[in-house]
BAGUZA-732749 format. One record per residue (C-alpha): x, y, z. Coordinates in steps of 0.1 Angstrom, whole numbers, padded with zeros to 4 digits, always signed. Example, Ala and Ser with C-alpha at 12.3 -4.5 7.8 and 13.67 -1.06 7.14 Angstrom:
% residues 2
+0123-0045+0078+0137-0011+0071
This chain:
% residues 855
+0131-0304+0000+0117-0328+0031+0146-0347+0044+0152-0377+0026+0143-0410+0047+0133-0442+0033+0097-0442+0030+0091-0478+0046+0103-0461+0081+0079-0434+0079+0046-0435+0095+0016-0432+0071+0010-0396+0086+0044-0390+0075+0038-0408+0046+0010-0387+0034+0028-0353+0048+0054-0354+0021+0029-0366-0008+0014-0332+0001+0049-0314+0011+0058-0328-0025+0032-0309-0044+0038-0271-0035+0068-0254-0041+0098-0255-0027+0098-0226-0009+0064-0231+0004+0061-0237+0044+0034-0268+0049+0009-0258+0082-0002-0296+0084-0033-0301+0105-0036-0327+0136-0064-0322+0153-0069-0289+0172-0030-0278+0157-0013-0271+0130+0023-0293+0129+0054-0282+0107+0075-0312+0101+0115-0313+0088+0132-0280+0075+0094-0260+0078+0099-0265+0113+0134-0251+0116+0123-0222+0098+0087-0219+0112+0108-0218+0151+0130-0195+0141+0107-0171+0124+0078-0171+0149+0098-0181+0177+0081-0212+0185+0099-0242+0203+0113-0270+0181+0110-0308+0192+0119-0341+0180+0106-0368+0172+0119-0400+0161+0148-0374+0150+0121-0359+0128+0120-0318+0138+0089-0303+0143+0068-0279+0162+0027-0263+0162+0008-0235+0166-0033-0240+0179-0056-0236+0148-0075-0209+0160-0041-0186+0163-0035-0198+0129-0037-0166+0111-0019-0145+0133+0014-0169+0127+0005-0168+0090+0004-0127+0087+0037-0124+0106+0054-0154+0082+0039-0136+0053+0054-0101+0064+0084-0122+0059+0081-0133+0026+0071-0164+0029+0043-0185+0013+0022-0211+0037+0001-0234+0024-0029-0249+0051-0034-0287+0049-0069-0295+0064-0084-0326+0079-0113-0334+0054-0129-0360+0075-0134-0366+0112-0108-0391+0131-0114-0422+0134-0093-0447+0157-0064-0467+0140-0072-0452+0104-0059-0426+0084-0075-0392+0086-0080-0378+0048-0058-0342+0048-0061-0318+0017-0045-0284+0007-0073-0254+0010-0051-0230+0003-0019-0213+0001-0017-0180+0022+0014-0157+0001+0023-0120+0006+0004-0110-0026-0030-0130-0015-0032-0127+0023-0060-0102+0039-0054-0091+0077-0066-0108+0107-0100-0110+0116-0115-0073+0126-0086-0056+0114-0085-0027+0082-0058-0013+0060-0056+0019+0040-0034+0006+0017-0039-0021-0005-0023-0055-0006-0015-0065-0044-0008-0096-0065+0012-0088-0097+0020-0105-0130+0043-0092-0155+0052-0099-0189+0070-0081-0215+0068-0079-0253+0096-0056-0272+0090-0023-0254+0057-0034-0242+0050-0043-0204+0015-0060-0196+0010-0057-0161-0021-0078-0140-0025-0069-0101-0054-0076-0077-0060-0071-0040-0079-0100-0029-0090-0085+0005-0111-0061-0016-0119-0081-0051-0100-0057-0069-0084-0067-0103-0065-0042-0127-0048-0043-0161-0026-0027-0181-0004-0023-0211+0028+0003-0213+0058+0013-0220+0090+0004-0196+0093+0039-0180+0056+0039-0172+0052+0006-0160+0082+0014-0140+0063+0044-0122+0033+0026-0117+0051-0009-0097+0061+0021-0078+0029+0038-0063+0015+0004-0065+0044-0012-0040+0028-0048-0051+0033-0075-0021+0041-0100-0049+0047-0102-0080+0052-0131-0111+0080-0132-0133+0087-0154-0163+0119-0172-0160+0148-0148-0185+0123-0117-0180+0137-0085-0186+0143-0075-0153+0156-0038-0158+0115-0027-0153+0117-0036-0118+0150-0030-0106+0148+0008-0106+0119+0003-0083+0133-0026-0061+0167-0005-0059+0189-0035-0066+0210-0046-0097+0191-0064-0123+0213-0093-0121+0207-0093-0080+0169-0098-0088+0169-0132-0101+0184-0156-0077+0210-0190-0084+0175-0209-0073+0145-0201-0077+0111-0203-0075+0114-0171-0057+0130-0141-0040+0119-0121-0012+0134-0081-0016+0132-0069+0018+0138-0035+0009+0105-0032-0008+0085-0061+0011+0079-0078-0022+0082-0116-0032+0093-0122-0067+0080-0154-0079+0095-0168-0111+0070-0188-0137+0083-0211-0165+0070-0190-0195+0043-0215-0203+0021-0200-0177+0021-0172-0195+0005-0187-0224-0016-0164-0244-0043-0190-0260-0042-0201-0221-0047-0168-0208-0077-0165-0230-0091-0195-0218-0091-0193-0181-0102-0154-0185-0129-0167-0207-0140-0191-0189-0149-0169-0160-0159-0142-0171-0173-0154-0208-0155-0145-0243-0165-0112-0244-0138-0101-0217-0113-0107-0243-0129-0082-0265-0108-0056-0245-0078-0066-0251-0083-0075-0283-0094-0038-0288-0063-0026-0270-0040-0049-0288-0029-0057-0255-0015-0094-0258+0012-0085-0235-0017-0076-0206-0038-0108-0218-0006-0131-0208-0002-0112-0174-0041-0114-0168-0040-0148-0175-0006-0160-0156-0021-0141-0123-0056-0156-0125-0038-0193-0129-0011-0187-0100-0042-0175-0080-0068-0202-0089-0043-0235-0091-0012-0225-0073-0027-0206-0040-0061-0226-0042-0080-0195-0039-0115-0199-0047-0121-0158-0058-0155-0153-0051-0151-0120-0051-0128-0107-0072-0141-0085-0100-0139-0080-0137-0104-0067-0147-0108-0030-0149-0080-0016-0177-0060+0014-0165-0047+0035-0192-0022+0063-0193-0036+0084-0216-0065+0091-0186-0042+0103-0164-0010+0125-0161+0024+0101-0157+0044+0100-0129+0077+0083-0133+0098+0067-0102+0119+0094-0103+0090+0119-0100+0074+0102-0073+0107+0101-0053+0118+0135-0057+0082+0144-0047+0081+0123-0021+0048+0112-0023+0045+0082-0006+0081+0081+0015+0102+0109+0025+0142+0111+0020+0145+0103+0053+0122+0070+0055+0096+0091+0075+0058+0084+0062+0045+0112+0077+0061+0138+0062+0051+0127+0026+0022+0146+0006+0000+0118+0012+0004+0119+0043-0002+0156+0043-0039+0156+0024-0051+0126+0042-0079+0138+0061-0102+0099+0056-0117+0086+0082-0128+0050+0065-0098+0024+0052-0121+0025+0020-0114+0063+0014-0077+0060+0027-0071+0034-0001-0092+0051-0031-0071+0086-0020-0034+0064-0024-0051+0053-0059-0066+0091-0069-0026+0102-0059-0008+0076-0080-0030+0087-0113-0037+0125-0115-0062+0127-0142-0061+0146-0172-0100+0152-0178-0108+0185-0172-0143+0176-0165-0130+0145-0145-0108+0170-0123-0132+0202-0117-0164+0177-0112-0146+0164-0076-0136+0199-0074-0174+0209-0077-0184+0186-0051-0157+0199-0025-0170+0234-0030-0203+0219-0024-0189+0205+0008-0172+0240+0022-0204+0257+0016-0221+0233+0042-0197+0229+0068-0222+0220+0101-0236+0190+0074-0197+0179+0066-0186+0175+0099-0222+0156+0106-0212+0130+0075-0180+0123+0088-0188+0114+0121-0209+0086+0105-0186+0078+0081-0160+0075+0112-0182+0045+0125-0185+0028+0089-0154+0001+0086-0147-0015+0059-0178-0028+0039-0154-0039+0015-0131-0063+0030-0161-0074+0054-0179-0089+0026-0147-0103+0007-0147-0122+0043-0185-0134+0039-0177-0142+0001-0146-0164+0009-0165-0183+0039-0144-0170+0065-0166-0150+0083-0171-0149+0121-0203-0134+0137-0177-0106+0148-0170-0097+0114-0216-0103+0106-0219-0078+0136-0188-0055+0125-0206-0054+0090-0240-0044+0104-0225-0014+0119-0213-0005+0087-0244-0013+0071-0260+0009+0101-0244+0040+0082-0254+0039+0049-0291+0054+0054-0281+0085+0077-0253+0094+0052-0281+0092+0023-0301+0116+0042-0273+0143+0051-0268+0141+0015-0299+0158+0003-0301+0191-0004-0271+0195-0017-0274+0211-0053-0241+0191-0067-0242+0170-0095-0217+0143-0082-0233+0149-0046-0266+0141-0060-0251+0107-0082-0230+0095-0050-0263+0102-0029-0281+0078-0054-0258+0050-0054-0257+0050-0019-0288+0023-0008-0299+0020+0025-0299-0022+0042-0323-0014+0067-0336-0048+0067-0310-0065+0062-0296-0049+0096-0330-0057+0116-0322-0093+0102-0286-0092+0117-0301-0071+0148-0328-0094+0152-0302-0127+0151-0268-0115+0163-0259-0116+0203-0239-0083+0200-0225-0093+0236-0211-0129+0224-0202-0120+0191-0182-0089+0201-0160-0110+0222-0148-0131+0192-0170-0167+0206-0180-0194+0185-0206-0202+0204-0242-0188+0213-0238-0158+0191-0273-0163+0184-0297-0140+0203-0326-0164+0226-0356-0162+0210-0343-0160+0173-0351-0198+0165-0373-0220+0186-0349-0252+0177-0317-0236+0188-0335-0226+0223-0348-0262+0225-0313-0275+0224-0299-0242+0249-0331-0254+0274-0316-0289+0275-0281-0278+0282-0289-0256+0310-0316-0276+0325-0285-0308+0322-0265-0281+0339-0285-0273+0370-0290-0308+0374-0257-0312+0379-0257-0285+0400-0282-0300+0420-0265-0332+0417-0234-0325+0431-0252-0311+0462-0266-0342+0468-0235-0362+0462-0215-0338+0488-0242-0347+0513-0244-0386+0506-0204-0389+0502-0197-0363+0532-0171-0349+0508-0176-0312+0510-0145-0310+0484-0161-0333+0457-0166-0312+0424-0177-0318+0388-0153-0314+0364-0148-0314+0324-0125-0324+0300-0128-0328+0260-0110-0363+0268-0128-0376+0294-0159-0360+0295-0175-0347+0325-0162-0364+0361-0170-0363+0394-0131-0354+0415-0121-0369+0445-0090-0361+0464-0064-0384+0478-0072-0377+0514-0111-0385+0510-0110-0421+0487-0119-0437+0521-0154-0417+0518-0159-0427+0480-0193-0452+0474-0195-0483+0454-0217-0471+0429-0189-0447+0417-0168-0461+0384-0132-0450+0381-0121-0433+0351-0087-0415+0357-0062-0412+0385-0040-0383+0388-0011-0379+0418-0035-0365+0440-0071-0371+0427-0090-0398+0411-0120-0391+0384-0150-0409+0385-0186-0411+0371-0221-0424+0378-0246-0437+0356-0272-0411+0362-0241-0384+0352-0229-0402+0320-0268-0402+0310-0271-0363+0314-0236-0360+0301-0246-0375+0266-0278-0352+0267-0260-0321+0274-0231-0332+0248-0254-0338+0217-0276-0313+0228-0249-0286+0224-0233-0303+0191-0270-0298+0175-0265-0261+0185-0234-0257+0172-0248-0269+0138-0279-0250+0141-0257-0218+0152-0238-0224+0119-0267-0233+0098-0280-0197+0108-0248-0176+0103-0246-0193+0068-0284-0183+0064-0273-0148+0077-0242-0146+0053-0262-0158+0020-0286-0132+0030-0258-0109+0026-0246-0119-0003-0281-0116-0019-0274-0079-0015-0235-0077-0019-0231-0059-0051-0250-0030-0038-0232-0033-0007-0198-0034-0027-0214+0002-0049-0225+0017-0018-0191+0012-0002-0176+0026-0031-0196+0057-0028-0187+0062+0006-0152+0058-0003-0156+0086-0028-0176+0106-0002-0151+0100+0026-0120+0115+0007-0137+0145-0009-0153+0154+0024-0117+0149+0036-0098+0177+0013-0130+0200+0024-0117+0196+0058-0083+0200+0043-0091+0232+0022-0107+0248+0056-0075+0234+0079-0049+0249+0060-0070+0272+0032-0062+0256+0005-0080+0276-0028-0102+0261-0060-0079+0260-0090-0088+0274-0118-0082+0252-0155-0076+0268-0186-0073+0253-0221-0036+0265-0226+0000+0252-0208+0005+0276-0179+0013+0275-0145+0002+0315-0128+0006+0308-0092+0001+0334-0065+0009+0328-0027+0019+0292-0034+0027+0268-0001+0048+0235-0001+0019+0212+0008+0038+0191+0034+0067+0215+0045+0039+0240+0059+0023+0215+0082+0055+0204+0096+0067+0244+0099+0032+0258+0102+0016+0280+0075+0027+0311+0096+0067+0303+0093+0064+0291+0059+0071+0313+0032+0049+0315+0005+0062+0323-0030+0046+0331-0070+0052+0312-0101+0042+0324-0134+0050+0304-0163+0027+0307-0197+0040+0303-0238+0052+0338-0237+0071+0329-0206+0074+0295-0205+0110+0289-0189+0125+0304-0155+0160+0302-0148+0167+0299-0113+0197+0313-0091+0211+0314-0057+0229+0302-0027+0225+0266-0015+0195+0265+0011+0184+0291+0000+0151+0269-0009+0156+0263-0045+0148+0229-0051+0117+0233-0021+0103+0265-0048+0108+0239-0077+0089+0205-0060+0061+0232-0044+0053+0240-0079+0048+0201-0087+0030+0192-0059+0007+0225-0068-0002+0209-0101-0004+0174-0089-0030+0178-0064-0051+0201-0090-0049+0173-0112-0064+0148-0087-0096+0172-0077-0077+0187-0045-0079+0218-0035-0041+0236-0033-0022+0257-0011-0023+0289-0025-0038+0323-0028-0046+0321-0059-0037+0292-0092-0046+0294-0129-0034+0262-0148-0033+0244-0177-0040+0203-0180-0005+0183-0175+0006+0154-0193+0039+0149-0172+0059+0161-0144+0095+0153-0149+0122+0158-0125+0158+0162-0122+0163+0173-0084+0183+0161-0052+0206+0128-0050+0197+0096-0067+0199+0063-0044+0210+0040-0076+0246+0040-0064+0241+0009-0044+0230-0004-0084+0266+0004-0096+0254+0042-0114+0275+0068-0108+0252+0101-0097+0266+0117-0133+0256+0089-0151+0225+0089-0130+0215+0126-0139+0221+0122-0174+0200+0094-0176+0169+0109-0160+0178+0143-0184+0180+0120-0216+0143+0106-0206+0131+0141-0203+0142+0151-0237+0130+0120-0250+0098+0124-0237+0087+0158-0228+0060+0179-0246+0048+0210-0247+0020+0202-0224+0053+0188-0196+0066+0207-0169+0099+0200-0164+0120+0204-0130+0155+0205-0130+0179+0214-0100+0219+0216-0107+0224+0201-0139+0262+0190-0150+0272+0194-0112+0288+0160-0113+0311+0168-0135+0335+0190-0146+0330+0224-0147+0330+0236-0186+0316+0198-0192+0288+0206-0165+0281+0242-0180+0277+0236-0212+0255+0201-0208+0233+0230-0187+0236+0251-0217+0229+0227-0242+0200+0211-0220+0182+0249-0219+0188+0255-0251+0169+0219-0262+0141+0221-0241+0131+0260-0247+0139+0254-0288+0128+0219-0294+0105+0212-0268+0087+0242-0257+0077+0227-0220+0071+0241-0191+0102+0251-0172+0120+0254-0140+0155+0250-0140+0177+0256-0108+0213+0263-0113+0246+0278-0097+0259+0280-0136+0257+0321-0134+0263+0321-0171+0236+0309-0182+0217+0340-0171+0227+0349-0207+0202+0328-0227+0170+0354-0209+0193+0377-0231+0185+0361-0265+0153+0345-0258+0122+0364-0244+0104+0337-0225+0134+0329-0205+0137+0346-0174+0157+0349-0145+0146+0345-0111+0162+0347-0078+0163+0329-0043+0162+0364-0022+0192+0369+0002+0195+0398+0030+0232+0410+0039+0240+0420+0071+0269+0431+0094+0269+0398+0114+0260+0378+0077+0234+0369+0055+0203+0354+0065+0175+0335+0036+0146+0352+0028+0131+0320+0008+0115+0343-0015+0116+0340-0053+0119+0376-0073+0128+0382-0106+0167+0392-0110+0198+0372-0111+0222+0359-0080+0259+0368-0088+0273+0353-0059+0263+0316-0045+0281+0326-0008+0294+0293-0003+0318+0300+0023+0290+0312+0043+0268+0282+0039+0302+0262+0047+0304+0283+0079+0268+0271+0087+0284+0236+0086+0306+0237+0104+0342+0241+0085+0374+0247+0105+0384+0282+0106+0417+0283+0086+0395+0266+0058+0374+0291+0055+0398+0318+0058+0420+0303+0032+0383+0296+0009+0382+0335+0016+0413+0341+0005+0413+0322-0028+0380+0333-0034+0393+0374-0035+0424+0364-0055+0401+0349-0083+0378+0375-0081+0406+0404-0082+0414+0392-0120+0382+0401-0131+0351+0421-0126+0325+0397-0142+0328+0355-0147+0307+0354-0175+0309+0329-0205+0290+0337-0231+0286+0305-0250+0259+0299-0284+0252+0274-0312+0274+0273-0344+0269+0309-0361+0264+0331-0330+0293+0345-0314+0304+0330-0282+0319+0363-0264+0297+0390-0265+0307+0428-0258+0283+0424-0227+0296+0391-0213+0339+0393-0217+0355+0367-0202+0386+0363-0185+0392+0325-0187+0424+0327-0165+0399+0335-0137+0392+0297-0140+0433+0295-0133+0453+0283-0100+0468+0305-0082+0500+0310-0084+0508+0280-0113+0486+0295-0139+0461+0266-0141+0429+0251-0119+0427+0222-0142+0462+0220-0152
C-alpha cells in the first residue's frame, strides 16, 4: 500500500499517482512516467533502489527515485528475474505548462509475460500458466507471449505434475484454496509453504516462478467461454466440449483474462490454443525427469543433462522446439520413424547439411522478431535483424531440393521465400544507423523524396551555422565563441567570462552559467526553428515509414510465422544428424511388440563428458519371454548408470533421435517409471522410505505391460527382512500382475531365487575383476549373479579409518564362518519358503557374541 497521507497535501501529480497506484495489485511496482524518466514514488521506490541499485531521494519526505525511459526495459527484465510484476504508466498527451499531463497504464510487465530486451534470443521458452482442478482432474493453460504460443490441457495430478516440470512456467495462477499438492512436488516445498499469510502472490526462488492467487470467480466457466469465444469465435469451444475438458476451459479462460485485463496486453499475436494430450506421447513423471536428468543434473550443472548432450541447434527457434520434442516423446510410430526418415536423409548428404546449417546459423529468431512488430515494439534494429532472417529462407529452400524425403520435401514446401519483402526493407533500411540501435535517420537517402526534403533543410541550417559562427568569430574577435545545443534552451551562441567585454549589442542574453553566458541572435533563432521543425517532420515521416515497413510485414506474417516453424523443425533434425555423425549414434529399429534388445548401448551424456573411448558400452535384452532382469553387484559398480542408459536409449528413440548404440530393436513406450538414487523431498517433511514407497506405489498403480520400469535398491531404507521382502513382494507384483518391462537393481542377494521359479527373470551382473592389490570395476553387465557386494572395499575407496575396516573385516569373516550360503528363500502362501537349494542359517543375521543383530 502507498503511504497514507492526507490527500489535500498531495500535489495533483501525486494525486493522480496513487489513483493509478490504487488500481494494480498490491505487489505490483508502479514505473510512473515524467517526461524523459520513469519515477517510483513511496515503498516502489525502497524496493525499486534496493533491487536495481538505484539511489533513493526525498522529497517533501516522499521516497523516490528514476531510471531514463529508454533503459526502461533493461531495469524491468532484471526486476522481473526477481519476481516481481511492473506496471508502465505512460504520458498520453504532450505537457503543457501549469496543467496536468493525462498518465495511463499500458501495460504490466510480470515474469510470465515479459520477452527479452531488444536483439536478444532465448532457447527456452518463457510461460504464463493457469491452473485449475476438478476432483482428480487438472486443466492446465500456458503461453509464451514472446513467441504467440498458447497450449492446453486436461490430466491427471501425476501427469500434470510432470508436465509443470519440463515446462518450468515463469508464472503461474492459482485459485485462492487450490489444491496445492500438484505443484509442490515440482516447486520442492511443503504445500502449506506455497500459499503465503498475504497474498496476491509468491515468488519460489527455487524454481524462478511467481505464483499468483485468483479469487475463484476468474475462473468462471460461462466466463471462460465467453472471452475464448469472443476472440477466437464459438467454435473454439467445440474442443473442449469434445474433450470434456471444463477443467482446461476455466484455466484457458482465467489465463486469457489475467493477460488481457490484468497485464494490459494487447495479444496480437498469440495463437489459437493448441490441446496437448497424453495419449500422443509417452509420460514422463517428475520423478523420471529427475532421475534422468533431463533438464538439470544432481549436481545443479546444465551441461551435463541429456538435453544438453543432443543439442546440436543453431537457431533459438530449433533450441526451443528440441526442449518441447524432449518433454513429450511420442508414441506414433509413424510420428517417430518419419523424423527418423528425414535424419537418414540428412547423413546421406552430409556436404548439403553442413551448407544448411551455416544459413540457418545466420537466421535469428523470425519468431520473436515479429511478435515484436505485432506488439508495436519494434525498432529498425529489430526491421533489419528480421531481414537477415528473412535473407535465409530462399537459400535454405534451395539446399532442400533433391532430397528424396517425404518430410524433407513437406518442410521444403512450407518454407516461402520474402524476397521482396527483403528488397523493400533493403531498399529502406540504413543498415549503418539502424545497426547501432538510433532512432533517427534509419531511413536510407533517396528512399522518400519528403524525408530528404526535410534532411536537405537540416543540413543546409547546419552549414549555415557553420558558416555563421565563422563570421561571428571574425566580427566579435572571439576565436573561443562556439554554438551550442540544449533540448532546454535551444541552440546558443557561448561566450566566456574573460571575453563579455568583446560581446555586441545585437546579441540577446539567454542563460548565464559561472563562467559563460548563452546568447542568441535573430538570424540564429530563425534558422533554429527551421532546423527544429524541419527535423520533427522527419521524425514523423521516419516513423510513418517504419510503420509502413512493419504492416508490410505483417501482411506476410503468418507465412513468416510457418516458415519459421519449418526451420525450427529443420534446424533440430539437421542437429541429431550432426549428432548421429559426432558420436555415431545408430537408426532404431520399432517393432509392434514390448521389447527393449540393445547391443553396444552408451549413456548419452556420461560418454561425452568421459569420451566414447573410456566409456563402457554394455547390452540389454528384455522381450515377453524375458521381460525382467534382476540386477546385482557392488556399489559403483555402475548399476543405476546401466539402468538410466537404458531409459535415455528409449527416450530419445521415442522423440525421432538417433541413439547411442550399435545396434537397438524396440517396442513403442507408454511410460518410463523410476525408482533410482536419493529423493530431495526431505526438505518437504518425507522421509526417503516414505519417499521410495510412494514413487513404488505409483508404479504399481500405474504401470502396464507396454512400461518399463527402473528400480535401484528397493526396501534399503528400512529394515532389513522389512526391505527384503517389500523387494520380494514388489518383483513378484510387477512380473505376475503387471507384466512390464523390467530392470531392477538390488544388493538383496536372495532374490536371485525368483529367476529360479520364473523363466523370464534373469539375473544379471555388474562384472568385477579381483586382484592381488584389489578389485577394480569392469562396468560391464553379463548374465550371472554377484554373491558378494565388497563393501569394505568400496569403504576403503572412501576413505574409512583403518581399525574400521579391519574390524568390518573381521565381523564380516565371523558371519560368514556360520554359514556357507545367506540365502532366504521366501514365496507366496502355498510354496515352501526354504528350499533344499537355498537353506538358511538365520543366526547368520545374529550379533556376535550376544546371539542377536536386531536383538
Amino acid at each position: 500500500m502507498v503511504e497514507s497521507s492526507s490527500s489535500a497535501s498531495l500535489t495533483p501529480m501525486l494525486q493522480q499517482y496513487q489513483e493509478l497506484k490504487a488500481k494494480l495489485s498490491a505487489d505490483c511496482l508502479l514505473f510512473f512516467q515524467l517526461g524523459d524518466f520513469f519515477e517510483l514514488f513511496y515503498e516502489d521506490a525502497t524496493e525499486a533502489s534496493r533491487l536495481l541499485g538505484l539511489t533513493l531521494t526525498s522529497r517533501q519526505g516522499v521516497p523516490m527515485c528514476g531510471l531514463p525511459c529508454q533503459n526502461a526495459l533493461h531495469y524491468i527484465g532484471r526486476l522481473v528475474q526477481q519476481g516481481k510484476r511492473v506496471a508502465i504508466c505512460e504520458q498520453a498527451e504532450p505537457a503543457r505548462p501549469g496543467q496536468l499531463v493525462r498518465r495511463m497504464i499500458t501495460r504490466v510487465w510480470s515474469p510470465g509475460s515479459y520477452w527479452e530486451e531488444e536483439g536478444s534470443s532465448v532457447v527456452e521458452n518463457r510461460f504464463c500458466a493457469a491452473l485449475w482442478g476438478e476432483g482428480d482432474l487438472w486443466g492446465l493453460a500456458y503461453a509464451d507471449l514472446g513467441t504467440g504460443e498458447f497450449f492446453v490441457t486436461q490430466e491427471r495430478g501425476e501427469e500434470t505434475k510432470g508436465i509443470l516440470f519440463s515446462l518450468r512456467p515463469r508464472e503461474v495462477l492459482l485459485s485462492h484454496g487450490a489444491k496445492a499438492e500438484v505443484l509442490a512436488e515440482w516447486l520442492g516445498e511443503k504445500e502449506e509453504n506455497i500459499f503465503p499469510c498475504e497474498p496476491p502472490s509468491h515468488y519460489v526462488e527455487s524454481a524462478r516462478t511467481l505464483l499468483v492467487f485468483r479469487s475463484p470467480e476468474r475462473f468462471d466457466q460461462n466466463l471462460a467461454q465467453e472471452r475464448l469465444a469472443g476472440r477466437w469465435g464459438r467454435e473454439i469451444l467445440e474442443s473442449f466440449r469434445l474433450r470434456n475438458a471444463t477443467a482446461a476451459l476455466r484455466a484457458a479462460g482465467a489465463l486469457l483474462e489475467y493477460l488481457e485485463e490484468e497485464l494490459h496486453q494487447k495479444l496480437p499475436s498469440l495463437a489459437r490454443p493448441r490441446w496437448l494430450c497424453c495419449p500422443d506421447w509417452m509420460v514422463l513423471d517428475t520423478a523420471a525427469q529427475r532421475t534422468l536428468e533431463l533438464w538439470e543434473s544432481s549436481s545443479g550443472d546444465r551441461r551435463f543433462t541429456l538435453v544438453a548432450a543432443i543439442d546440436r541447434t543453431v537457431t533459438p527457434g530449433g533450441g526451443r522446439l528440441l526442449r518441447r520434442w524432449l518433454a513429450h516423446p511420442l508414441r506414433n510410430r509413424k510420428a517417430i520413424e518419419k523424423r527418423h526418415e528425414t535424419i537418414a536423409g540428412f547423413l546421406s548428404h552430409p556436404e548439403r547439411r553442413e551448407e544448411l546449417r551455416k544459413v540457418l546459423a545466420t537466421l535469428g529468431d523470425p519468431q520473436r522478431q515479429l511478435t515484436r512488430i505485432l506488439h508495436g515494439m519494434a525498432s529498425a534494429r529489430d526491421l533489419l535483424a528480421l531481414k537477415e532472417s528473412l535473407r535465409s529462407f530462399g537459400p535454405v529452400r534451395e539446399y532442400l531440393q533433391g532430397f528424396s524425403v517425404a518430410r524433407i520435401s513437406e518442410l521444403r514446401e512450407t518454407i516461402l521465400p520474402q524476397a521482396e519483402l527483403v528488397e523493400l526493407l533493403e531498399q529502406t533500411l540504413d543498415p549503418e544507423s539502424a545497426s547501432r540501435g538510433s532512432s533517427e535517420g534509419v531511413i536510407r537517402e533517396g528512399r522518400d523524396a519528403e524525408l530528404d526534403r526535410f534532411r536537405k533543410t537540416v543540413q543546409e541550417g547546419k552549414n549555415w551555422m557553420a558558416k555563421f559562427l565563422r563570421e561571428e568569430q571574425e566580427k566579435t574577435a572571439i576565436r573561443s565563441l562556439k554554438i551550442g545545443y540544449s533540448e532546454v534552451l535551444g541552440y546558443y551562441l557561448e561566450v566566456t567570462k574573460p571575453n563579455l567585454s568583446l560581446v555586441p549589442p545585437y546579441y540577446e542574453r539567454k542563460q548565464t552559467l559561472a563562467h559563460v553566458e548563452r546568447y542568441t541572435t535573430r538570424e540564429l533563432r530563425q534558422v533554429e526553428w527551421e532546423i527544429l521543425e524541419a527535423q520533427q517532420k522527419a521524425r514523423e515521416r521516419e516513423k510513418s515509414i517504419l510503420e509502413e515497413l512493419c504492416q508490410a510485414i505483417l501482411q506476410r506474417g503468418e507465412a513468416i510465422h510457418k516458415t519459421a516453424e519449418a526451420l525450427a523443425e529443420l534446424d533440430v533434425l539437421l542437429g541429431w544428424a550432426v549428432l548421429a555423425t559426432e558420436r555415431k549414434y545408430v537408426r532404431p529399429e520399432f517393432v509392434e511388440e514390448p521389447c527393449i534388445e540393445i547391443e553396444q548401448g552408451r549413456h548419452p551424456v556420461l560418454e561425452q563428458v568421459l569420451g566414447m573411448a573410456r566409456f563402457v558400452p554394455n547390452d540389454t535384452f528384455l522381450n515377453r519371454q524375458r521381460r525382467f532382469i534382476l540386477l546385482t553387484g557392488p556399489n559403483m559398480a555402475g548399476k543405476s548408470t546401466y539402468l538410466r542408459q537404458v531409459a535415455l536409449i528409449c527416450l530419445l528413440a521415442q522423440i525421432g533421435c538417433f541413439v547411442p548404440a550399435g545396434r537397438a530393436r524396440l517396442g513403442l513406450l507408454d511410460r518410463i517409471f523410476t525408482r533410482v538414487g536419493a529423493s530431495d523431498e526431505l526438505a518437504r517433511g518425507r522421509s526417503t522410505f516414505f519417499v521410495e514407497m510412494s514413487e513404488v506405489s505409483q508404479i504399481l498403480a500405474e504401470a502396464t505391460q507396454r512400461s518399463l520400469v527402473l528400480l535401484d535398491e528397493v526396501g534399503r531404507g528400512t529394515d532389513t527382512y522389512d526391505g527384503l521382502a517389500i523387494a520380494w513382494a514388489v518383483a513378484e507384483h510387477l512380473y505376475d500382475r503387471i507384466g512390464c518391462l523390467t530392470l531392477f537393481a538390488t544388493h538383496y542377494h536372495e532374490l536371485v531365487a525368483l529367476s529360479h521359479e520364473r523363466p523370464g527373470i534373469e539375473t544379471w551382473q555388474m562384472s568385477v575383476e579381483e586382484g592381488p592389490e584389489g578389485i577394480r570395476f569392469l562396468h560391464t553387465v553379463r548374465p550371472g549373479e554377484s554373491d558378494r557386494s565388497y563393501g569394505i572395499f568400496v569403504a576403503k575407496l572412501a576413505g574409512l579409518p583403518a581399525a574400521v575396516l579391519a574390524r568390518a573385516q573381521a565381523l564380516l569373516e565371523q558371519w560368514q564362518r556360520g554359514s556357507q550360503r545367506i540365502r532366504k528363500k521366501m514365496a507366496p502362501p502355498g510354496r515352501r519358503l526354504v528350499t533344499k537349494n537355498h537353506q538358511e542359517d538365520l543366526e547368520l543375521f545374529s550379533h556376535p557374541g550376544r546371539g542377536g543383530m536386531f536383538a
